[in-house]
MITI-148244 format. One line per 3 residues: for each residue x, y, z of C-alpha. Coordinates in steps of 0.5 Angstrom, whole numbers, plus 500, padded with zeros to 3 digits. Layout:
N
X/Y/Z | ...
END
This chain:
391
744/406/273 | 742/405/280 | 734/408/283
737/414/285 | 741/416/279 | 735/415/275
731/419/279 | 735/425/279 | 735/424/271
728/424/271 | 728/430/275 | 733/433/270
728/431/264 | 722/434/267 | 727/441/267
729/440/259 | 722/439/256 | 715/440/255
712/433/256 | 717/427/258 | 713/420/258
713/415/262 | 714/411/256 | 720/414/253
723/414/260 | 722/407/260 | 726/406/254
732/410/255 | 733/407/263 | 732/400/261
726/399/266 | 720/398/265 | 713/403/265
712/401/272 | 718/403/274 | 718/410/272
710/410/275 | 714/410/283 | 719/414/281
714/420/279 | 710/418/285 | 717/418/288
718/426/286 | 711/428/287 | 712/426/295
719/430/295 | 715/435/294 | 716/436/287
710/439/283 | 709/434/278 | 702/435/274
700/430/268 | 697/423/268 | 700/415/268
700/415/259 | 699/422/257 | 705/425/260
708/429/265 | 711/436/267 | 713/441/271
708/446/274 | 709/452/269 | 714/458/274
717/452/279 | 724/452/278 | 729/449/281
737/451/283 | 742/450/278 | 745/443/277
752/441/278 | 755/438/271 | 760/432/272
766/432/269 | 764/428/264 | 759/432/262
763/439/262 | 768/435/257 | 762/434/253
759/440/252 | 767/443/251 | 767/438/246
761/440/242 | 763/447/242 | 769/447/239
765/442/233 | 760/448/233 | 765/454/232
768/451/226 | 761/446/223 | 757/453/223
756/460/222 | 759/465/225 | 752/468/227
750/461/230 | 757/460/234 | 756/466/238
749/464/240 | 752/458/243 | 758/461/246
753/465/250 | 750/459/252 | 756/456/253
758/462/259 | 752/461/262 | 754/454/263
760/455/266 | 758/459/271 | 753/454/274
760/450/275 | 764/450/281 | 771/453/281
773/446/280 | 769/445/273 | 771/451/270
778/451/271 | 778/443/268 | 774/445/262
780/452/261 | 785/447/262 | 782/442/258
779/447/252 | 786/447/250 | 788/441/247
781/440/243 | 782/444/236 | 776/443/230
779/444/224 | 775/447/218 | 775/443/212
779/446/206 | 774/442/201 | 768/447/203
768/453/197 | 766/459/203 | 764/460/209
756/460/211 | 753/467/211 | 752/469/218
745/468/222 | 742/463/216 | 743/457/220
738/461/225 | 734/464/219 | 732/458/217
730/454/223 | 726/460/225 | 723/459/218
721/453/220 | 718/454/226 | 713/460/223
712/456/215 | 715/461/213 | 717/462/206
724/463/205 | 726/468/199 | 735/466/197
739/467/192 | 744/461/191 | 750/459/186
750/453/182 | 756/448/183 | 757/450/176
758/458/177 | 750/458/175 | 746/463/180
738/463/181 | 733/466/186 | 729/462/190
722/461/194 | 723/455/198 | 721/453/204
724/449/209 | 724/442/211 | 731/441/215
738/441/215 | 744/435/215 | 751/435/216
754/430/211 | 762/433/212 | 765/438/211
757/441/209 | 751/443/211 | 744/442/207
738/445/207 | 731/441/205 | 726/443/202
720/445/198 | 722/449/191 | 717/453/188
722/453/182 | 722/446/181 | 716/444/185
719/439/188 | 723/438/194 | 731/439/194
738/440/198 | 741/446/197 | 749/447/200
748/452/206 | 755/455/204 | 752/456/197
746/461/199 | 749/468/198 | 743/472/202
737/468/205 | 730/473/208 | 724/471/210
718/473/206 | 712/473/211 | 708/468/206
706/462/209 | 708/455/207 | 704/453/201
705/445/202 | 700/443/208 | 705/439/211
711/437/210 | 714/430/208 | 718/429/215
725/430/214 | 726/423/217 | 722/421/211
726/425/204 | 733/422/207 | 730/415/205
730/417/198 | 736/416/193 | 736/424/191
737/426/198 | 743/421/200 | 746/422/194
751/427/197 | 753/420/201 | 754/416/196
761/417/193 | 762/411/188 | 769/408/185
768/406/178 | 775/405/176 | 783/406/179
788/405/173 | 795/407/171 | 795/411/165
799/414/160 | 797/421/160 | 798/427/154
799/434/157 | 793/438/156 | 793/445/155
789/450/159 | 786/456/161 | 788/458/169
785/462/174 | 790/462/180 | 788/462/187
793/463/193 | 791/461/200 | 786/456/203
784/450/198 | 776/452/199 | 778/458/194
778/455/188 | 770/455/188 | 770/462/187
776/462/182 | 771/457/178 | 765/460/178
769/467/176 | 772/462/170 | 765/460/169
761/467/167 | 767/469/164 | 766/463/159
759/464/158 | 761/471/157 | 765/469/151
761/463/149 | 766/459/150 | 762/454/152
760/452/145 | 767/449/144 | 766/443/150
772/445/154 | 773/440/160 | 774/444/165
781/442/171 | 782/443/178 | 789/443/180
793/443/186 | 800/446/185 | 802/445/193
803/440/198 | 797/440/203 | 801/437/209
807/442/209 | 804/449/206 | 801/453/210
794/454/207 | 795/462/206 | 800/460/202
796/453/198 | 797/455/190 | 791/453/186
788/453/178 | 781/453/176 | 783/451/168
778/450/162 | 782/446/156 | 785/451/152
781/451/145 | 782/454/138 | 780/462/138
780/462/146 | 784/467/149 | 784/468/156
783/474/160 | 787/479/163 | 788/476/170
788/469/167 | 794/465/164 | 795/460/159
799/452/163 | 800/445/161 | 798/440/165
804/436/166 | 803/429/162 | 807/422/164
804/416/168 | 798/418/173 | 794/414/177
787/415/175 | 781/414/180 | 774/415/176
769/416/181 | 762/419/182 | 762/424/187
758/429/191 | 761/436/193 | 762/433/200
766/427/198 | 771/430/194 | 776/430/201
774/423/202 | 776/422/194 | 783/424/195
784/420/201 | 781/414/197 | 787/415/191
793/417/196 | 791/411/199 | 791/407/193
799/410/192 | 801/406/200 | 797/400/197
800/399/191 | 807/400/193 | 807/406/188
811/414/189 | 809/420/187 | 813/425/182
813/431/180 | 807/434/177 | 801/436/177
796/433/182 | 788/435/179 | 781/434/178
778/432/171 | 771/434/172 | 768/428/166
760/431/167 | 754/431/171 | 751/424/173
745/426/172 | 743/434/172 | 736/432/173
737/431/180 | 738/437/182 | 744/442/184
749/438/188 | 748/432/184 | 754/428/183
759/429/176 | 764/423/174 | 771/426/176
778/423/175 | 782/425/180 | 790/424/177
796/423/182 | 803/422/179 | 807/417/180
813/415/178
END
């Protein structure tokens, strides 16, 4: 980069931030903090009104503004491309606000800009995944950030990856993006201690007015170090084997439409068996996917939540009675987070290519074994066999 493109990065930093060091600006641009020292002296003799000292930082005078700055087509192409992440990745609540943002963007941008970022707008397309249960509640992504802000307590209602439904004070340390979902940090009052929380599993989030009670957080940098919290990062493959399955007689909730819906369908066909006490019996609970992903359209996916059929259970009105076909399967034993129940299927399908195997008809499906190690929290990893039918 040459002095005045760096100068002009320099000036653009100075907008964008409380306080720029001249430190940071040296690591960033490869120069040294001398270098940057003549380049902030350079600006204060353009008439900048730059205030601050060489090893405290810089800023601008509070009120100075300068006009509008032009975005390279690079730049542009950057900022289209996060929006189309953010609409998908986030809330509704939080995709308007960037949207928003986004339109004043494009009007600083000359007619050039903007008509390549129209034309290039439609050739970028995010897809949500379909292994997310449900959709984020409106405004929690900025509930929670406004929360953390002001260290406020936050009042939730969340589900269980089992269907289990809880109330909550927690307060907020931050959030991750492990794909396809968004994880809140925090303290737990129910625990007392810190845990993840699936965004997507809140059912309502407020702010209680009460102040954090822990002094100071552990950084977020700090937890994401620890093995609880990477543990929806850390799929593990214990077995791929041929196997000779028996049929096995289920209970079924059908799901039509988008894969995602079966959450709703177990957490439905969980209260209904505690209801019943079926529980006591230990059935094993199944997920079956009837439809081929890559030629059904999702409105049209068919789905089972299932738990195996025992003695002296009988479904509910809404539900059916099934066989899971049995015959040769691959089975893939691994233990999984929520998150990587996506990246499961493509490890097994991928198996198939690998070793030369086809598919058959039947039933493609989870077998949900038990949970690694309940103590770890709400989305801690459960053994599953995923089981592909092949010829």
């Amino acid at each position: 980069m040459n002095r005045l493109d760096r100068i002009s990065a320099i000036l653009i930093q100075l907008q964008s931030r409380t306080i720029v060091r001249a430190s940071d600006c040296a690591e960033r641009f490869g120069v040294s903090v001398r270098t940057i020292y003549r380049d902030m002296r350079t600006l204060e003799q353009a008439g900048v009104p730059i205030c601050g000292d060489a090893g405290v930082g810089y800023s601008l005078v509070d009120g100075y503004r300068l006009p509008p700055l032009m975005f390279t087509p690079e730049e542009a192409l950057a900022f289209l491309t996060a929006e189309k992440f953010i609409e998908q990745m986030t809330d509704s609540h939080n995709s308007q606000h960037f949207r928003s943002g986004m339109d004043k963007v494009r009007a600083v941008m000359r007619g050039v800009q903007r008509d390549y970022m129209a034309e290039v707008g439609a050739s970028i397309v995010v897809c949500r995944s379909s292994h997310v249960a449900r959709a984020t509640r409106p405004g929690v992504l900025q509930t929670i950030l406004r929360s953390i802000d002001s260290r406020e307590i936050l009042a939730m209602e969340y589900t269980r990856g089992d269907g289990l439904t809880s109330s909550r004070d927690v307060e907020a340390v931050g959030m991750t993006f492990s794909h396809p979902c968004w994880y809140l940090a925090a303290w737990c009052h129910l625990r007392g201690e810190y845990r993840t929380f699936r965004l997507d599993r809140i059912d309502s989030l407020s702010t209680t007015g009460r102040p954090h009670t822990v002094a100071a957080h552990t950084p977020l940098n700090e937890l994401m170090k620890d093995e609880y919290f990477k543990n929806h990062d850390t799929m593990k493959i214990n077995t791929i084997e041929i196997q000779e399955i028996d049929p096995i007689e289920v209970i079924a909730l059908s799901h039509i439409g988008d894969y995602s819906g079966i959450g709703a369908a177990f957490e439905k066909l969980a209260a209904w068996a505690g209801a019943n006490g079926y529980w006591a019996l230990a059935p094993r609970m199944i997920g079956i996917y009837h439809s081929d992903p890559y030629s059904t359209s999702p409105t049209e996916r068919r789905s089972s939540a299932c738990l195996e059929a025992k003695a002296g259970m009988e479904p509910a009105e809404e539900m059916s009675r099934l066989t899971v076909t049995g015959g040769r399967y691959l089975t893939m034993n691994a233990e999984v987070a929520m998150a990587e129940y996506g990246d499961a299927w493509n490890h097994i399908e991928s198996e198939v290519c690998k070793r030369g195997l086809s598919c058959r008809d039947g039933d493609h499906y989870e077998l949900y074994v038990s949970c690694v190690d309940s103590t770890q929290g709400d989305d801690a990893p459960w053994i599953v066999e995923f089981r592909v039918p092949i010829k």
